[in-house]
N, C-alpha and C positions, 0 to 999 in steps of 0.2 A: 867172792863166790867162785871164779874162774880169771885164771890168769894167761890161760892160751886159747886155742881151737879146740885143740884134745877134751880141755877139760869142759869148755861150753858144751860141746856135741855129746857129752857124755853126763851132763846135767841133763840135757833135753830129752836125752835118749829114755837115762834109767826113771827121769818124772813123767816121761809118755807126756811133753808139752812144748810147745814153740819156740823156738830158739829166744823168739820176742819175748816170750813170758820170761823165761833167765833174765833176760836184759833186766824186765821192769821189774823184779824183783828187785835186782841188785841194784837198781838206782834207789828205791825203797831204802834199801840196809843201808848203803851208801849217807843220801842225801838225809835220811829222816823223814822224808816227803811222801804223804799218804799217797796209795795207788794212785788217787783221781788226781792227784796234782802234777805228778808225774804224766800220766797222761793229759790233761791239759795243757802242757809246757810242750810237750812233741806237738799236741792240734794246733799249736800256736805256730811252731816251726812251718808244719806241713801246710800252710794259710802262708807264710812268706812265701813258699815255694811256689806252691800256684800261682799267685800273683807276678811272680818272680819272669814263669814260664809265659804267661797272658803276654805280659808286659815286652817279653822281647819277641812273641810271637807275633805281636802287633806293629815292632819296627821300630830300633834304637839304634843312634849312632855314636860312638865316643867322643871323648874330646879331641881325642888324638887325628880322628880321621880312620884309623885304623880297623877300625870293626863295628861291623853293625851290618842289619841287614840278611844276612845270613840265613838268618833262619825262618825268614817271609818267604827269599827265595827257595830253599826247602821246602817249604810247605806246596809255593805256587807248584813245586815240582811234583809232589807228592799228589795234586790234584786234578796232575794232567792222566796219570795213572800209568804212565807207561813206564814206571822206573824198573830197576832190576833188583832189587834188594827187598826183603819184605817192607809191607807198611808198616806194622808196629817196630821194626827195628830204626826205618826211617823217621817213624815219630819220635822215639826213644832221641835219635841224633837231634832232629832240630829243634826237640824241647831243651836237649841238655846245649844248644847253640845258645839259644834264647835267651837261657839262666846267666850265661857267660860273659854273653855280648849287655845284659843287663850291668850287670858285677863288672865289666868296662866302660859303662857309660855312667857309673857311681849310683846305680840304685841300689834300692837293699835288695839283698840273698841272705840265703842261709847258710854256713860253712859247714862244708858235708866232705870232708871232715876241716876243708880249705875254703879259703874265695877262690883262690885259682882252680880247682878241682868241684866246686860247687853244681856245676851242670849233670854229674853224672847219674847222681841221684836220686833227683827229681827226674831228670829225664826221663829214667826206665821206667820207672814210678806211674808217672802221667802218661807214659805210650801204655801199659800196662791198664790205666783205668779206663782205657777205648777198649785192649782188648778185652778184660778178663771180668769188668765194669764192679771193683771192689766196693764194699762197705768203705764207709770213710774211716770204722774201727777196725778194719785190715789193713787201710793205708798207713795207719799210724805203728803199728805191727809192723809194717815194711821197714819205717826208720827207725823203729827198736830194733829190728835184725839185722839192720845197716851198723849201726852206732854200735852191736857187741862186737863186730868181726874188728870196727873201726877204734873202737876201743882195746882191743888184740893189740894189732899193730901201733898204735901210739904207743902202748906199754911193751911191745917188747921191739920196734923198731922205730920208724919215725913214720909222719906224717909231715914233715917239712921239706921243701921243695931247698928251703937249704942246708938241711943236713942231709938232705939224700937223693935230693934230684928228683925229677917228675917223675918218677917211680913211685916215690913217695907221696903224690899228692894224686894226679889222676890215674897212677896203679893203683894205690889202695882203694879209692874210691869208686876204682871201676869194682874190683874185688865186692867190696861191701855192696855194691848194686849188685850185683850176679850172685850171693849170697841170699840177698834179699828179694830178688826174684822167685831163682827156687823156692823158696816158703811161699811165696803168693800165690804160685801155681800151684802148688801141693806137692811137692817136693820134700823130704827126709831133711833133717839136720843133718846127716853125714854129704848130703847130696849138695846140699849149701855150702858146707865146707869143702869140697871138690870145686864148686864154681870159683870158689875164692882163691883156689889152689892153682886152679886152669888159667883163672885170667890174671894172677896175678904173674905167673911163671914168664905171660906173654907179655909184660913191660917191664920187665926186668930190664934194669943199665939205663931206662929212659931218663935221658938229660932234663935240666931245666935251664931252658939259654932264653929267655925272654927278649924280644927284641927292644930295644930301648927301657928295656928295666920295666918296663910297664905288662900288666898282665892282661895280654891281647894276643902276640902273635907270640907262638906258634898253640897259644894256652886254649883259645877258643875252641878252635880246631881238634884241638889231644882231648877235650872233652867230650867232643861229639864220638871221635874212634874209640874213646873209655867208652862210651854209652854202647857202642855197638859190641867190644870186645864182651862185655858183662852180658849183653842178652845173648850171642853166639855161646858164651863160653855154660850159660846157665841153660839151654838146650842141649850143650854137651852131656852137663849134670844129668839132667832129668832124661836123657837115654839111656844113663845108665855107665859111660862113659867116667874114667877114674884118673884121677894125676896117682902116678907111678911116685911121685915126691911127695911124701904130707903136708896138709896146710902150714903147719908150725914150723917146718925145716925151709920150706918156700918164704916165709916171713921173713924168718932169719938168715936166707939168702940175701932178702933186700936190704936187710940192717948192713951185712958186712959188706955189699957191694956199692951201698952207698958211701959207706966210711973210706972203701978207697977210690971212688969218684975226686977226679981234679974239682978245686974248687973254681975253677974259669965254668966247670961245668953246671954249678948248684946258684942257681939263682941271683949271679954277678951278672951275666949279662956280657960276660969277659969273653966267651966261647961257643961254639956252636953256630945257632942260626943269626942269634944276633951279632957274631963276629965277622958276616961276612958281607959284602962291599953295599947290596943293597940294605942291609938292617941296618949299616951304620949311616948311611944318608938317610935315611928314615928318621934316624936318634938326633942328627942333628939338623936338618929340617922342622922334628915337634920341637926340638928345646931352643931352636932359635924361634922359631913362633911364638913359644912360653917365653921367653927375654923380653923380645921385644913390645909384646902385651903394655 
């Protein structure tokens, strides 16, 4: 039914309906799957995700040592009240901490559109149901407006952190959150496609240098600033504010600039943060631990 932005926003547009409706249709035409089962299969998602979020807001730690915790102390932070940043953006961050530091400590997640990128979307999502206190049938609406933008981008660029660097994993997925916002708030399909436009322009070139090949450090972290770029970048939208570049030419910005990304920089672990003198005692610190086991 739609193979870009252009042509989604222009679906929603000339049907007078939700960018989510396109989505479920098309997974309809797609899969053969009546409405309600399609719907089903997202409630089932969006039930990982909470859990997902609960779980690390309650306090996990990895195996590695390397992550956990994060997002308790966020929250402790968040309820001292004197922070600087809004609340619902700071929630947005340490749910999408949570999901990550979960997704490090081997629980289940949901791949939105990655494990490693998995925090961003429930994040905004879950700060979004303190703020805005959605239907559980607009939350599911949220991940159908996440999944077409995130379905764009897999089809016309990548979502893999190694064919294209965390550009590709927690850029897109910041993208498809700030897309998916807009709608929740009551934001235009054209206004959605701007948020995805805006934020995704803002992680453009972002490396994927994993410290010790493991998805922890610097990946936690890039999820919580995906989570805040996407609700920053979807108040941009919804003033009214426009990327000067179209969603579609932005996308295929990240295709070609990942294709000429070094591969020390895509998800080897060769370059970047884990190439330097503390990631690599880190690297072999965990894997002499895991040896000697």
């Amino acid at each position: 039914m739609f193979r870009n932005v252009k042509e989604l926003v222009n679906l929603a547009e000339s049907q007078n309906i939700k960018i989510s409706e396109v989505m479920i249709a098309q997974e309809v035409e797609v899969t053969g799957k009546s409405r309600e089962q399609i719907i089903q299969q997202m409630e089932f998602n969006l039930t990982i995700m909470e859990q997902a979020v609960e779980k690390g807001l309650a306090g996990v730690m990895s195996n590695s040592g390397l992550t956990g915790g994060d997002a308790v102390l966020m929250q402790k932070y968040i309820q001292k009240g004197n922070f600087l940043s809004g609340e619902t953006l700071l929630h947005a961050v340490s749910n999408a901490v949570a999901t990550n530091e979960v997704n490090a400590a081997m629980g289940t997640i949901c791949a939105t559109p990655t494990a490693g990128s998995a925090g961003v979307v429930p994040g905004t999502l879950f700060a979004l149901k303190e703020k805005l206190n959605p239907t559980k049938e607009q939350m599911i609406e949220f991940l159908f407006t996440a999944g077409a933008f995130g379905f764009v981008v897999a089809n016309n660029a990548s979502i893999s952190g190694a064919a294209g660097g965390c550009q590709a994993e927690v850029g897109s997925a910041a993208g498809m959150a700030a897309a998916a916002v807009v709608e929740m708030a009551g934001g235009t399909p054209s206004q959605s496609a701007e948020a995805m436009a805006i934020t995704l322009k803002n992680m453009l070139g972002l490396v994927c240098d994993p410290v010790a090949g493991l998805v922890e450090v610097p990946c936690v972290k890039r999820n919580a600033m995906g989570a805040a770029n996407a609700m920053v970048a979807a108040d941009m939208a919804l003033a009214g504010i426009t990327s000067r570049i179209p969603c579609d030419e932005v996308i295929d910005a990240m295709y070609r600039i990942g294709q000429t990304m070094p591969t020390a920089l895509k998800e080897t672990a060769q370059g970047g943060l884990a190439a330097t003198p503390t990631a690599r005692e880190l690297e072999a610190k965990i894997f002499g631990m895991t040896l000697n086991k």
